[in-house]
Every structure is written in structure tokens, then in C-alpha cells.
N, CA and C atoms as a LAMMPS dump frame, in Angstrom:
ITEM: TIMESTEP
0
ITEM: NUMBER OF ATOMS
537
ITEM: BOX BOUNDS ff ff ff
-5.0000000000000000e+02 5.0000000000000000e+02
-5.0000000000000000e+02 5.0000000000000000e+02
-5.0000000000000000e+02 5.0000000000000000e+02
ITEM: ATOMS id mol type element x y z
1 1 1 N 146.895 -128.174 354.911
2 1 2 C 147.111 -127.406 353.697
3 1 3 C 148.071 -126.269 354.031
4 2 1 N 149.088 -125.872 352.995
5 2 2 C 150.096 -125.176 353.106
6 2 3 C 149.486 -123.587 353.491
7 3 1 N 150.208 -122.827 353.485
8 3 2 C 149.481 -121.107 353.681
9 3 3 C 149.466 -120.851 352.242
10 4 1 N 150.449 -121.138 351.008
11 4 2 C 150.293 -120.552 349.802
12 4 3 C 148.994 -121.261 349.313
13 5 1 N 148.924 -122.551 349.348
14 5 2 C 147.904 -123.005 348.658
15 5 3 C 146.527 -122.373 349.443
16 6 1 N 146.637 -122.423 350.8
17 6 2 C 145.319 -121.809 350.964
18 6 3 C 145.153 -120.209 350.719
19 7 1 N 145.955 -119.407 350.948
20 7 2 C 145.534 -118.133 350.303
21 7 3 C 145.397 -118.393 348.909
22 8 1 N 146.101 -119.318 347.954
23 8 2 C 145.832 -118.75 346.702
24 8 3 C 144.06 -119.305 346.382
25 9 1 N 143.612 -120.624 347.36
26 9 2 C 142.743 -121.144 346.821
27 9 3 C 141.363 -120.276 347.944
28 10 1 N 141.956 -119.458 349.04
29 10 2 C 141.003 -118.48 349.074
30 10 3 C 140.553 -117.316 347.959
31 11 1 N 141.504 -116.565 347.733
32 11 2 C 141.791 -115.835 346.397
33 11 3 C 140.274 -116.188 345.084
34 12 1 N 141.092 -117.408 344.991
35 12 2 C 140.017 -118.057 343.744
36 12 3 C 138.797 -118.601 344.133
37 13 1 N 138.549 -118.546 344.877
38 13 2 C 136.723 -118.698 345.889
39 13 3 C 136.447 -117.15 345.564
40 14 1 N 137.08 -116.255 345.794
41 14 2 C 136.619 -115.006 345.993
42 14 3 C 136.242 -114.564 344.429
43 15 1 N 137.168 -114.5 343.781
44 15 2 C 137.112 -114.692 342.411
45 15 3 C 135.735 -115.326 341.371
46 16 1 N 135.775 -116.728 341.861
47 16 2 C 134.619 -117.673 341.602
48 16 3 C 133.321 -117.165 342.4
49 17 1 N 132.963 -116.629 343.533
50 17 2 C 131.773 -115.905 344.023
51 17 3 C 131.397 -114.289 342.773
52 18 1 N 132.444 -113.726 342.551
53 18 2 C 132.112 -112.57 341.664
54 18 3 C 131.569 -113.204 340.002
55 19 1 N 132.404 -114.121 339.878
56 19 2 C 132.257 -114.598 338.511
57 19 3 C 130.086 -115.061 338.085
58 20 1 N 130.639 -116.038 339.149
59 20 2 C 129.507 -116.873 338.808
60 20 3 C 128.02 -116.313 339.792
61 21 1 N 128.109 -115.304 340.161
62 21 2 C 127.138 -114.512 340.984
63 21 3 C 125.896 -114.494 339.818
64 22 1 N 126.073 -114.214 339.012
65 22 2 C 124.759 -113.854 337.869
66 22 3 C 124.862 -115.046 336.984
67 23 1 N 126.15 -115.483 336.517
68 23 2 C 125.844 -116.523 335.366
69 23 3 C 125.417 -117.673 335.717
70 24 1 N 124.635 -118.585 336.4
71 24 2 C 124.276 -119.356 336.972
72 24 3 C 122.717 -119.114 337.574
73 25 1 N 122.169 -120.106 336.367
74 25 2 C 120.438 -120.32 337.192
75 25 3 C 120.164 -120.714 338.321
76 26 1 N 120.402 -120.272 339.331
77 26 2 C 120.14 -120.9 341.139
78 26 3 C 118.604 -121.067 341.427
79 27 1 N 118.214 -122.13 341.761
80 27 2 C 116.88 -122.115 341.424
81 27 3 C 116.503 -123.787 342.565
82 28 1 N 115.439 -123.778 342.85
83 28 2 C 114.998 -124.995 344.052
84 28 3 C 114.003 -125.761 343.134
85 29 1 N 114.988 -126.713 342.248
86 29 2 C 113.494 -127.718 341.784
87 29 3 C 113.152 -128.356 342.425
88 30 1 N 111.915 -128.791 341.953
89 30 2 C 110.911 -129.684 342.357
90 30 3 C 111.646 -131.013 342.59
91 31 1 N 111.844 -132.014 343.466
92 31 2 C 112.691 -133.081 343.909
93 31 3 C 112.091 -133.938 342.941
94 32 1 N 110.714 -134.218 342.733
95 32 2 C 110.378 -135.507 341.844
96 32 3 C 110.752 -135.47 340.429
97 33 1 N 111.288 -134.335 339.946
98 33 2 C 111.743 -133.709 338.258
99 33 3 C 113.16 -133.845 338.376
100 34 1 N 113.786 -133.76 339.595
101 34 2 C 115.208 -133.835 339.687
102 34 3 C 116.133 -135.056 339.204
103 35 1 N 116.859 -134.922 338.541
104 35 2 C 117.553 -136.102 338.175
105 35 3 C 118.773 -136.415 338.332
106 36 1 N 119.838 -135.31 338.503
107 36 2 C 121.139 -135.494 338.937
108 36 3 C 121.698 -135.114 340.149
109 37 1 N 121.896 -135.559 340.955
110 37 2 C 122.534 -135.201 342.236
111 37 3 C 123.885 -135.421 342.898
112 38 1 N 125.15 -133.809 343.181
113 38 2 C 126.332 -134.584 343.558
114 38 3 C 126.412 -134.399 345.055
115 39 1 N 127.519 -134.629 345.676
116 39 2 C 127.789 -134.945 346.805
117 39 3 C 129.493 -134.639 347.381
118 40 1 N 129.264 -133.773 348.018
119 40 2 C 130.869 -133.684 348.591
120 40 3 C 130.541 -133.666 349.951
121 41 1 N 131.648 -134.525 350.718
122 41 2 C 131.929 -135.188 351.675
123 41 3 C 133.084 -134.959 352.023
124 42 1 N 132.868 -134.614 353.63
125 42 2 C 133.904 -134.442 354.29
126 42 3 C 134.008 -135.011 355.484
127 43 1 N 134.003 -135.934 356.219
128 43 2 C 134.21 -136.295 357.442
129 43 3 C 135.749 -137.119 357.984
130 44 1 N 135.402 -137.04 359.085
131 44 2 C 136.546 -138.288 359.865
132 44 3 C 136.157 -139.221 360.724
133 45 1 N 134.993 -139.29 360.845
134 45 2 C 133.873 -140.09 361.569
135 45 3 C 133.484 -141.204 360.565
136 46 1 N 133.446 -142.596 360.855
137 46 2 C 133.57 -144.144 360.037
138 46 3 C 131.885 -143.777 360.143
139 47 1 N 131.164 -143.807 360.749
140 47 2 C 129.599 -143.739 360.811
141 47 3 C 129.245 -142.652 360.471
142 48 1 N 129.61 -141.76 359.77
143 48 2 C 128.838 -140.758 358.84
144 48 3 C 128.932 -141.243 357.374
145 49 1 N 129.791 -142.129 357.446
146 49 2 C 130.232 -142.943 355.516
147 49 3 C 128.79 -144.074 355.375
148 50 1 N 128.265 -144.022 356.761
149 50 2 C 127.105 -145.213 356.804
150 50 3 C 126.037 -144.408 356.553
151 51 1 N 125.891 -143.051 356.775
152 51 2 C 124.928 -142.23 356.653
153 51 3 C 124.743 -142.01 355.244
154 52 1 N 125.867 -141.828 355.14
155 52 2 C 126 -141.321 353.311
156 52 3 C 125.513 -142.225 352.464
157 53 1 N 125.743 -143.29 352.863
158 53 2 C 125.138 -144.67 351.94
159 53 3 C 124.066 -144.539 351.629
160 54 1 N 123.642 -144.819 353.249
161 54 2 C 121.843 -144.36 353.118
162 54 3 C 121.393 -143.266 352.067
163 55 1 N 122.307 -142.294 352.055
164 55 2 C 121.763 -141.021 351.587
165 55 3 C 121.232 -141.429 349.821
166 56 1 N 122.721 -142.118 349.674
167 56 2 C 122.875 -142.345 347.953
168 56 3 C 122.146 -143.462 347.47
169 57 1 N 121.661 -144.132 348.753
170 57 2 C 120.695 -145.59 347.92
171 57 3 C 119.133 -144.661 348.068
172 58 1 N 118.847 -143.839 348.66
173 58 2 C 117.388 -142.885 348.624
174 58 3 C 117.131 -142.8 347.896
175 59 1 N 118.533 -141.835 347.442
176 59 2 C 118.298 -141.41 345.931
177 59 3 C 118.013 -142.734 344.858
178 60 1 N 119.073 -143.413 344.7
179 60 2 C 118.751 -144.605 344.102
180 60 3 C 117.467 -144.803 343.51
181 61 1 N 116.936 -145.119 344.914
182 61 2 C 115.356 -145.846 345.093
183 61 3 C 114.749 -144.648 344.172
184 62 1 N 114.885 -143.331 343.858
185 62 2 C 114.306 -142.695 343.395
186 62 3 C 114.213 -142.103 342.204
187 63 1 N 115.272 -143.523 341.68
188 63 2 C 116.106 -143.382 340.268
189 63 3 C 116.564 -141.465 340.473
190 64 1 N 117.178 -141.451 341.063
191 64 2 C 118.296 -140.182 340.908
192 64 3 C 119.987 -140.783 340.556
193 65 1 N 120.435 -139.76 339.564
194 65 2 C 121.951 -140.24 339.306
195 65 3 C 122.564 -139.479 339.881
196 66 1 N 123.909 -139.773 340.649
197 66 2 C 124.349 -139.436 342.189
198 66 3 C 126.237 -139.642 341.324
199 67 1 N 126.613 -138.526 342.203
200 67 2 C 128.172 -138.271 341.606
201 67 3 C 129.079 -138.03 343.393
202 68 1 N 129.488 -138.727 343.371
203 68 2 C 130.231 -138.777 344.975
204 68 3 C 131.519 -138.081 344.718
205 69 1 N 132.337 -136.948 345.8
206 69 2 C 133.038 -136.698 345.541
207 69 3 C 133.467 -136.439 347.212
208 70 1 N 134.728 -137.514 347.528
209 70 2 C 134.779 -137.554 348.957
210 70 3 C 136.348 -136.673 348.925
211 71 1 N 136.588 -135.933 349.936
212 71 2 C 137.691 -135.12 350.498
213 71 3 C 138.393 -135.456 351.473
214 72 1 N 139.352 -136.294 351.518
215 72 2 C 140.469 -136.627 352.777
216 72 3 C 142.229 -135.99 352.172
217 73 1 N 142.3 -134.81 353.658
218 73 2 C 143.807 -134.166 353.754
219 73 3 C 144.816 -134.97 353.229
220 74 1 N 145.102 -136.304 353.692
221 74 2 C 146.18 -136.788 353.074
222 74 3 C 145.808 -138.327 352.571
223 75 1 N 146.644 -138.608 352.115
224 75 2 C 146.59 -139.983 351.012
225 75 3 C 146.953 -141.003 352.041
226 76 1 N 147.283 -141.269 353.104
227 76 2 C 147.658 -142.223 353.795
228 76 3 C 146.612 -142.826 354.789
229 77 1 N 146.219 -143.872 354.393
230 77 2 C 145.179 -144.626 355.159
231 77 3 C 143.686 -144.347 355.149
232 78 1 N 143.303 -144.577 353.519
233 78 2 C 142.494 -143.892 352.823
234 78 3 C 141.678 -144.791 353.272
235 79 1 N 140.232 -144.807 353.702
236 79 2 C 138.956 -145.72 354.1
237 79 3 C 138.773 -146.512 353.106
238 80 1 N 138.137 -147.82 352.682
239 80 2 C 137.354 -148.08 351.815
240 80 3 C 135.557 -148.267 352.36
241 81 1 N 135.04 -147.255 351.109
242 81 2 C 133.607 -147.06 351.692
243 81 3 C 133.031 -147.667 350.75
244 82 1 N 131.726 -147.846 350.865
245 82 2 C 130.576 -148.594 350.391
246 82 3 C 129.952 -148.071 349.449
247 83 1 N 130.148 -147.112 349.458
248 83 2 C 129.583 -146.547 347.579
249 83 3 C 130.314 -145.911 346.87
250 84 1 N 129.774 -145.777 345.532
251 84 2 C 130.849 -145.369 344.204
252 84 3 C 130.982 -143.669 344.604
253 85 1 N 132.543 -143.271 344.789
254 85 2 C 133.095 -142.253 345.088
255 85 3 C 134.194 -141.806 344.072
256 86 1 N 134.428 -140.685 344.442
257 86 2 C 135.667 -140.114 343.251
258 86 3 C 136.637 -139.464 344.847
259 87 1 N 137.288 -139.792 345.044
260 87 2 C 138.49 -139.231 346.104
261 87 3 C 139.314 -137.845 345.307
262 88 1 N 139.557 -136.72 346.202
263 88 2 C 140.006 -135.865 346.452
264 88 3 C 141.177 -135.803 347.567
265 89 1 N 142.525 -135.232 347.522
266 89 2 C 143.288 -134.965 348.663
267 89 3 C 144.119 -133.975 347.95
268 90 1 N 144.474 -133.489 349.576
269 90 2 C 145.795 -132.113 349.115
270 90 3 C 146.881 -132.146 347.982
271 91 1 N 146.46 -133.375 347.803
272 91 2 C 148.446 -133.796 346.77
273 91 3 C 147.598 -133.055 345.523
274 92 1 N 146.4 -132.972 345.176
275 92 2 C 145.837 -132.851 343.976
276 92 3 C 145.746 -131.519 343.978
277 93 1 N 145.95 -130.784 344.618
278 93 2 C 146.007 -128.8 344.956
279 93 3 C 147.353 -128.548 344.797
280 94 1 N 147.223 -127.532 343.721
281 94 2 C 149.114 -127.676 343.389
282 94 3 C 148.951 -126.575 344.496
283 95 1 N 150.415 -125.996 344.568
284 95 2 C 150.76 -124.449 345.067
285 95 3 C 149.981 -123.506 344.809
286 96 1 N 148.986 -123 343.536
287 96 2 C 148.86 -122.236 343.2
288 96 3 C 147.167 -121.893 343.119
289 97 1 N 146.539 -123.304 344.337
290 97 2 C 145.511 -123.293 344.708
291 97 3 C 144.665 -123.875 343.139
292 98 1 N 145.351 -124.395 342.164
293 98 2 C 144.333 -125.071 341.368
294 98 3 C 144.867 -126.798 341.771
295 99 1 N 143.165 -127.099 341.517
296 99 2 C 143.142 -128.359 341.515
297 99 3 C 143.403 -128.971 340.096
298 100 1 N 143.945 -130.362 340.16
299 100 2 C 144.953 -131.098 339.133
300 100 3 C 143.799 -132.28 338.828
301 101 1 N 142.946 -132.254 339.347
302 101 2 C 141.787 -133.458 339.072
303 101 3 C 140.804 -133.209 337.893
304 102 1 N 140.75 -134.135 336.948
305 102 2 C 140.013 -133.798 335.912
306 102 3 C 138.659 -134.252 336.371
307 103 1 N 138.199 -134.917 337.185
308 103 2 C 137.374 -135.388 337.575
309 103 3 C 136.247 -134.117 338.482
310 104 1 N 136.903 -133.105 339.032
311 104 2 C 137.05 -132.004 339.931
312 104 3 C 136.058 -130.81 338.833
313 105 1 N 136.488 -130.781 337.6
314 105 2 C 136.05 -130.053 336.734
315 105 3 C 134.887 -130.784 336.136
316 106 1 N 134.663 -131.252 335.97
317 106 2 C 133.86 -132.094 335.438
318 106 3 C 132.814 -132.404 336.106
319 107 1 N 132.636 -132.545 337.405
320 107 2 C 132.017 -132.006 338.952
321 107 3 C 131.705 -130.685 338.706
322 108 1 N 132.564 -129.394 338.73
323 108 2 C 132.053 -128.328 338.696
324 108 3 C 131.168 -128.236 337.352
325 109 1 N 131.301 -128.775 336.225
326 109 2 C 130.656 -127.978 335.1
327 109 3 C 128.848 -128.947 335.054
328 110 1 N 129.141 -129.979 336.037
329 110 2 C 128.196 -130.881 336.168
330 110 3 C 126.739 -130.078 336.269
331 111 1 N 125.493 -130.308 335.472
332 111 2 C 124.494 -129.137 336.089
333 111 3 C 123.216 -129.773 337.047
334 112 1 N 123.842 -130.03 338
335 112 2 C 123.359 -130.841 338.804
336 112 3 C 121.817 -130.082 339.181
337 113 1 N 121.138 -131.16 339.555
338 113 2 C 120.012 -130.254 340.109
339 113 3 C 120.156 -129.698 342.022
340 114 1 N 120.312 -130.913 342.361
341 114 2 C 120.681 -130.483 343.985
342 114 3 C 122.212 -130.838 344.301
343 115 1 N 122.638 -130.117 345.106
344 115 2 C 124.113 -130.71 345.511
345 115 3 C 124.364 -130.426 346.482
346 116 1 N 124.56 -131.395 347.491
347 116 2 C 125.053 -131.579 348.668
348 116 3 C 126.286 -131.472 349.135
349 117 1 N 126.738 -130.615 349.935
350 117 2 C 128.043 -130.589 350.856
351 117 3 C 127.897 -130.633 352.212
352 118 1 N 128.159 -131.703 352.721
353 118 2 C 127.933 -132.599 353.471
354 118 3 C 129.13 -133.06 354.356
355 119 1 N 129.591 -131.522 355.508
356 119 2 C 130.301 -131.584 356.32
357 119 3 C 130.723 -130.284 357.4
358 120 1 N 130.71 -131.262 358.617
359 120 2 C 130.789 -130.153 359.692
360 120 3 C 132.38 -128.91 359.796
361 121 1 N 132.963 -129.045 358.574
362 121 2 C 133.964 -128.261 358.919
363 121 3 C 134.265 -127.369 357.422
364 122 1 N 134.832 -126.374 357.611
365 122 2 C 135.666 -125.849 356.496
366 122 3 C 136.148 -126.528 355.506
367 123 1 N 135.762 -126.29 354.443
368 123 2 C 136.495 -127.497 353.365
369 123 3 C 136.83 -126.586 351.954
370 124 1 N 137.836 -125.916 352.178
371 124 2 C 138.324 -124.904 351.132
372 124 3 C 138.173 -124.867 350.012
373 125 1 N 138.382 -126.369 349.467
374 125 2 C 138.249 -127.317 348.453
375 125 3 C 136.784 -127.221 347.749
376 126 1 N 136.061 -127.36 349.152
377 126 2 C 134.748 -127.683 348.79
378 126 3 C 133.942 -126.206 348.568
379 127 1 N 134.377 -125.524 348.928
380 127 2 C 134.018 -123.89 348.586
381 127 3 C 134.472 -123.233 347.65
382 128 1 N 135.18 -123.716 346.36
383 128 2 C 135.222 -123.094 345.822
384 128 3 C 134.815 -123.774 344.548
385 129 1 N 134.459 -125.463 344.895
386 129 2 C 133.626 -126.201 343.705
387 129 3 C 132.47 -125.916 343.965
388 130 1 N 131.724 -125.108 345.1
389 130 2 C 130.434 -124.732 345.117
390 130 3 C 130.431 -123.447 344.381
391 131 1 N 131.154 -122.755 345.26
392 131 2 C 131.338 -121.099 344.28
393 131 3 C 131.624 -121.336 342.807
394 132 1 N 132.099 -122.529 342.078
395 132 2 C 132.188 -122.249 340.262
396 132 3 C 130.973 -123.325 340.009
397 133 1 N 130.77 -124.364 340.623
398 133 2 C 129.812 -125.146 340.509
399 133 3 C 128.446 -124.51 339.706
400 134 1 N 128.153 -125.208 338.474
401 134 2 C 126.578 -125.406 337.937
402 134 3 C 125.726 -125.79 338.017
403 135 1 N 125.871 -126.031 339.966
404 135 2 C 124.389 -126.856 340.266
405 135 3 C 123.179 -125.51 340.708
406 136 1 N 122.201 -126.376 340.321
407 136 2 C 120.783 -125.365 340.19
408 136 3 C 120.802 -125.06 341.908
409 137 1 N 120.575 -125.833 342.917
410 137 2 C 120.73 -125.676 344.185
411 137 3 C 121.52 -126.101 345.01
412 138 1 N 122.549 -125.965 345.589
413 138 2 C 123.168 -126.101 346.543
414 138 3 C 122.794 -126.29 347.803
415 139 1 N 123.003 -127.731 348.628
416 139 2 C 122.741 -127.568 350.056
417 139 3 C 123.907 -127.645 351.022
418 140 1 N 123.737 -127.266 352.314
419 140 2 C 124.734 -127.349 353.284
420 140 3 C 124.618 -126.841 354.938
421 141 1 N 125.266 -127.376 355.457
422 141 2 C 125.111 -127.036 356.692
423 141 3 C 125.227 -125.214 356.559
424 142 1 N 124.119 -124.882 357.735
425 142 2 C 124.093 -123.448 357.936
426 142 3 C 125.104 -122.559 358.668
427 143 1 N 125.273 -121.76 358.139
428 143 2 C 126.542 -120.281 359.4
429 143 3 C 126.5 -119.356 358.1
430 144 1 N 126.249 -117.759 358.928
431 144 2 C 126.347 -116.698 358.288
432 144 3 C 127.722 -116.505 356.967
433 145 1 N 128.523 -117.516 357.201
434 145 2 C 129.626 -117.227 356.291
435 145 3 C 129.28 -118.17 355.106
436 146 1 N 127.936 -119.418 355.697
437 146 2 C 128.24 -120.195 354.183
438 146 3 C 126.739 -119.868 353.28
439 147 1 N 125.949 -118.782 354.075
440 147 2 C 125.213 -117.968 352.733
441 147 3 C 125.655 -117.451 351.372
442 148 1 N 126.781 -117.562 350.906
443 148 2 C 126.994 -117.229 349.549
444 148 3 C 127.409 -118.479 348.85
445 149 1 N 127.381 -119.411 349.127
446 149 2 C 127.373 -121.046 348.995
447 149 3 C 126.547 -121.851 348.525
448 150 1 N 125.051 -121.33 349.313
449 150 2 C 123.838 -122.524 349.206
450 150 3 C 122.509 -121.951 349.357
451 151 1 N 121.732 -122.65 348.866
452 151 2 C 120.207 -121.751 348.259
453 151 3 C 119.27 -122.278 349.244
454 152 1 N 120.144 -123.208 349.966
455 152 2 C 119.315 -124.179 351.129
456 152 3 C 120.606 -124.289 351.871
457 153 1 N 120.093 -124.153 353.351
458 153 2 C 120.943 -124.29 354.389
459 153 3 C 120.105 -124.928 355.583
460 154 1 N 120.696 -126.266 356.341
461 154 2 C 120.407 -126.861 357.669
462 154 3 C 120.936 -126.447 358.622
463 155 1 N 120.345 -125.558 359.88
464 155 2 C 120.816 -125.435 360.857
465 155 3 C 121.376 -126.796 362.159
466 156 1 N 122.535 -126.58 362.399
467 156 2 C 122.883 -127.505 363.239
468 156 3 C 123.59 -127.125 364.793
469 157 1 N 122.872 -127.44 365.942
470 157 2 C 123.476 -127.562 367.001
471 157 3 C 125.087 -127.642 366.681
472 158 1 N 126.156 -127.163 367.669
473 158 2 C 127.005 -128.11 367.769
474 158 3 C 127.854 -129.587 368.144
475 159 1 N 126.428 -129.603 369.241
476 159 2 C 126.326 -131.207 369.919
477 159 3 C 125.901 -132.266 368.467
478 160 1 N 125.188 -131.844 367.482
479 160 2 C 124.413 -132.782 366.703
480 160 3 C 125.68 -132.995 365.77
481 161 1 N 124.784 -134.625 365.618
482 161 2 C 125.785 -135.334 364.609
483 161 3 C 125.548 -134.838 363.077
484 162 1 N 126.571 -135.457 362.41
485 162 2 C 126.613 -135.201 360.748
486 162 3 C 125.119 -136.057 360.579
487 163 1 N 124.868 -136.998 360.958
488 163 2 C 123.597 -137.774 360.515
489 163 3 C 122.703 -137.152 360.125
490 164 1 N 122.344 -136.004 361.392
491 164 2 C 121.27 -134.936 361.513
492 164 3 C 121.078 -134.49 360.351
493 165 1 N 122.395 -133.48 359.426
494 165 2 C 122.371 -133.204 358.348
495 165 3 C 122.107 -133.703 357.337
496 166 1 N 122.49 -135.07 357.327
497 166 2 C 122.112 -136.007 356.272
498 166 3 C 120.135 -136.171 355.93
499 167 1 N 120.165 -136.122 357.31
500 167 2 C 118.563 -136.809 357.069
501 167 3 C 117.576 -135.657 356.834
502 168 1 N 118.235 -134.487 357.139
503 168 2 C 117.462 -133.117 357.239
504 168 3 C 117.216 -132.614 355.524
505 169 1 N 118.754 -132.809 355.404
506 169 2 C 119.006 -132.388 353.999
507 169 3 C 118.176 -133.356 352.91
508 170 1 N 118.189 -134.504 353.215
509 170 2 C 116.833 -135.424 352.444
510 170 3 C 115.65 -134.874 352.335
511 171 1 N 114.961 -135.014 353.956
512 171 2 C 114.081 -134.765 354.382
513 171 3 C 113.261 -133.4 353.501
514 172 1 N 114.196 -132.534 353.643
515 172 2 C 113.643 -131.218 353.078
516 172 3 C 113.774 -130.908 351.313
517 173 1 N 114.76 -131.788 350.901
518 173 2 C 114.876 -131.539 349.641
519 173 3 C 113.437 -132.406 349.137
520 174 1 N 113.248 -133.754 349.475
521 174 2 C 112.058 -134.41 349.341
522 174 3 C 110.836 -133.962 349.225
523 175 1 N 110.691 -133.263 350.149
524 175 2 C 109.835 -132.188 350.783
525 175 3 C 109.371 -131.064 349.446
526 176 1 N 110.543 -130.648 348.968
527 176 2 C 109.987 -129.627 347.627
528 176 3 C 109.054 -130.456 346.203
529 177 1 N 107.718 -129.805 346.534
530 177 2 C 106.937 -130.794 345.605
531 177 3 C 106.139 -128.965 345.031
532 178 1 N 106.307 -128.8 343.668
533 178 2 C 105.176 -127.775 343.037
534 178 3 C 104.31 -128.221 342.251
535 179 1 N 102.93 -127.2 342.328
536 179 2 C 102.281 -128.079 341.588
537 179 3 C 102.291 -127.438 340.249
């Protein structure tokens, strides 16, 4: 990503954290009441796309409706993966740090109940559809910088795989039962 597009699309993260700080119900439902769940994805690893599968047939099994939204830098030698995805890349970030995807908005205004971001690296992209994002809870890998992000955070070694996250982030969302 260029330096303009990423300062401008830092800029508008910063922006989108002030905005949506109060207007947005952030809240940990109950997993068995939950019904919509999205997903942003970031890897470069072919066996974390196997993880993810798993992740989205769970849900499945649990009649949850699941919105995939995968992130690869450039358009050239795009994977084909195994479940229904919506692709993201840089060509779709103009200069001016907005994204050109109608699909992207439509994601953010989504009022998801849990939403997963689901990757070991910086994803600029993906921080600032969390920061405008209308999902009730947000999950994601843990670090002091991605507390203004997610209402749930997995701590991860740096030796540990993306899997870890995957199964943790199940594991515990599953896990929320009130009576």
C-alpha cells in the first residue's frame, strides 16, 4: 500500500474510532441467540483457508449466517478457496484511503452479532471496517494497540499458528451462554 493511501486510510480509522465510540451498541451476546456472523481474513498461509472452513461450516451446523470477507494486497494469483467469500485488494482503496467496494459498506453497516478478524498481521483495511463496523462484538487477535477494535481479544504466542486463533475464537464465543 502506497504512503498516501495509508496515511489517508490511517486518518479515517482515527476519525471512525471518535465517530462511532458511543453510537454503537457493543455488547457480548449470548452465542445460541446469535444469528449473523462476519469474517475478515487475512492470511498467506494455504492451511489457515482450511481452518476457516472449519470455522464457517461450525457456524453452519449452528444455523448461523456467515458473511466472508477475505483481504489479499494484490490481484495477481488470487487462491481459490472453499467457501463463499467476497475478495478485497489494494486496487479497491483509491488514493484517498476510501474503499470503492460496495460490498465493503454493506459489511460495515451489517449488524452483525459477532465478527471475526482473523489475522496475524496489520490489516489497515481491516481496522477501519472494525472501527465504522455495526457489529455488536468484535473479535481478534490480542496487542495493546488492537483494544479499541474488539470487545473480545485472543492472546497469541508468536510461535502459534493462525489455527490457534481460529479455534480459540470459536471456542470462547461458544462458550458465552446467559441464563
Amino acid at each position: 500500500m502506497n504512503f498516501l493511501k495509508k496515511f489517508f486510510l490511517e486518518w479515517k480509522i482515527k476519525q471512525a474510532l471518535k465517530e462511532h465510540q458511543t453510537s454503537v451498541n457493543r455488547r457480548t451476546p449470548n452465542y445460541e441467540e446469535a444469528k449473523s456472523i462476519g469474517i475478515l481474513l487475512y492470511t498467506t498461509n494455504p492451511a489457515d483457508f482450511v481452518g476457516v472452513k472449519k470455522l464457517i461450516e461450525a457456524f453452519a451446523k449452528d444455523k448461523k449466517k456467515v458473511i466472508s470477507l477475505v483481504y489479499f494486497p494484490k490481484e495477481e494469483n488470487l487462491p481459490t478457496l472453499d467457501f463463499q467469500h467476497y475478495v478485497l485488494t489494494d486496487k479497491e482503496i483509491d488514493t484517498w484511503g476510501n474503499v470503492k467496494l460496495e460490498i465493503v459498506q454493506n459489511f460495515i453497516e451489517q449488524p452483525f452479532d459477532y465478527l471475526y478478524c482473523i489475522s496475524r498481521e496489520e490489516v489497515l483495511v481491516f481496522q477501519y471496517i472494525l472501527a465504522k463496523s455495526k457489529a455488536k462484538c468484535r473479535i481478534g487477535e490480542y496487542s495493546e494497540k488492537n483494544a479499541v477494535f474488539f470487545e473480545m481479544m485472543i492472546h497469541l504466542k508468536a510461535e502459534q499458528e493462525m489455527k490457534i486463533l481460529i479455534e480459540q475464537a470459536l471456542h470462547y464465543t461458544q462458550s458465552i451462554i446467559y441464563n
